[in-house]
C-alpha positions in Angstrom: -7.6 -42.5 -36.7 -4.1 -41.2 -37.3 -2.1 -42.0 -40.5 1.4 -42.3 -39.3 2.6 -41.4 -42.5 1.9 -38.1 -42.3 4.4 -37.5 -39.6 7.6 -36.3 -40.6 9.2 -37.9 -37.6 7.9 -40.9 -38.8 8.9 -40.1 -42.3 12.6 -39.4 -41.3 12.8 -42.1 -39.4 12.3 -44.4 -42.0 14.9 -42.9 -44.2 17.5 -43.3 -41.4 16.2 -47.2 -41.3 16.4 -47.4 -45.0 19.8 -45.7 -44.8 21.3 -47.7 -42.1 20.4 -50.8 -43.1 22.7 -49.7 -46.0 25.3 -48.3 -44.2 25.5 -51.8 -42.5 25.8 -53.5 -45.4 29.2 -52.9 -45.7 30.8 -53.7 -42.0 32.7 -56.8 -41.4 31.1 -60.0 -41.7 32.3 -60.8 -37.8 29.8 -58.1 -37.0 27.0 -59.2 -38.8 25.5 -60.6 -35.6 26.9 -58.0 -33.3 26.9 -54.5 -34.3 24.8 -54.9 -37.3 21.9 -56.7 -35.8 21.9 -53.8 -32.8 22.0 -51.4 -35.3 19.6 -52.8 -37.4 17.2 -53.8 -34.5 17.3 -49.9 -32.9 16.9 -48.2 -35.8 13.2 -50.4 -36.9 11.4 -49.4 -33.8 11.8 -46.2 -34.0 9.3 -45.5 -37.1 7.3 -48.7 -36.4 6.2 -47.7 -32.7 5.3 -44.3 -33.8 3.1 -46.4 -36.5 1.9 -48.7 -34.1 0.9 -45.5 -31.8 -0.4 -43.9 -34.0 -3.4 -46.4 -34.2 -3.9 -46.0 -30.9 -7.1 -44.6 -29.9 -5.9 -42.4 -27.1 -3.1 -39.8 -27.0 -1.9 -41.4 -23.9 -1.1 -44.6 -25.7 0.3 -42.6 -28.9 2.4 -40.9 -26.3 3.8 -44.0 -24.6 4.4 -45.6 -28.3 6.3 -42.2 -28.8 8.3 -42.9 -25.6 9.2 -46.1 -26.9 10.7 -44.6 -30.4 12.7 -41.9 -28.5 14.6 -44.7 -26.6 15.5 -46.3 -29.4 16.3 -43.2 -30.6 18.6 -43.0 -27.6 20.3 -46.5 -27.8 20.8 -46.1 -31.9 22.6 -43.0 -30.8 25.1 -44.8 -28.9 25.3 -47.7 -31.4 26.3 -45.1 -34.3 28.5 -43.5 -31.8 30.5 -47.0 -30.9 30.5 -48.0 -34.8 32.6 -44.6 -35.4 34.9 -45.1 -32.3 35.4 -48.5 -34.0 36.2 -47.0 -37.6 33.6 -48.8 -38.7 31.6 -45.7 -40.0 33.6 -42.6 -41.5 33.9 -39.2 -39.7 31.2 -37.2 -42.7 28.8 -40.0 -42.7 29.0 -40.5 -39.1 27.9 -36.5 -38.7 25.2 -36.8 -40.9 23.7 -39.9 -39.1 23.7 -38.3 -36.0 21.9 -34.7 -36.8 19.6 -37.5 -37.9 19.3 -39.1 -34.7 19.2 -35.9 -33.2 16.5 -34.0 -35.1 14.5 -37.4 -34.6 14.9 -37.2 -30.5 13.7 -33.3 -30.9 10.8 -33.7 -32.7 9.8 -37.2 -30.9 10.5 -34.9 -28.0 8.0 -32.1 -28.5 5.4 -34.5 -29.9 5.0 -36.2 -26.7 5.0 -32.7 -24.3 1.9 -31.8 -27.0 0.4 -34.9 -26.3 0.5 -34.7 -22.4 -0.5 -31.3 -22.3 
């Protein structure tokens, strides 16, 4: 059995939850059900399906959990993205966020190649 803990995808991804759900805190209240919910509800997955894979029993199914995270991954991209078109996220924080995102996708990335190979 895997402990999902012990990956540092998992690991980062949890600080970016922890930090977004922050970050959201402070958008307009007319959002609160619009970008903030996306937000919010992209960035969760991303450490909980490599949790939930990471009970699976086979690397197939840890893989497809993986696959899941990383398109999350993908759509929280774009949602960070928007929110800094909109102003609603500042130029510095918005960077920071996004190496996030991005060093997430890589290593989400190379973890499911190792498992298919």
């Amino acid at each position: 059995m895997r402990d999902f803990k012990k990956y540092a995808v998992w690991e980062q991804g949890h600080r970016l939850t922890l930090e977004l759900y922050q970050l959201t805190k402070s958008f307009p209240k007319e959002e609160l059900y619009g970008l903030v919910s996306q937000i919010r509800r992209a960035a969760v997955p991303i450490p909980a399906n490599i949790a939930e894979g990471a009970a699976k029993s086979s690397e197939k199914d840890f893989a497809r959990y993986l696959g899941i995270s990383f398109g999350s991954a993908s759509e929280l991209e774009y949602l960070v993205l928007l929110s800094h078109e909109l102003t609603l996220i500042q130029s510095h924080k918005y960077e920071v966020i996004h190496q996030e995102i991005v060093s997430i996708k890589k290593q989400l990335y190379h973890l499911i190649n190792k498992l298919n190979a």
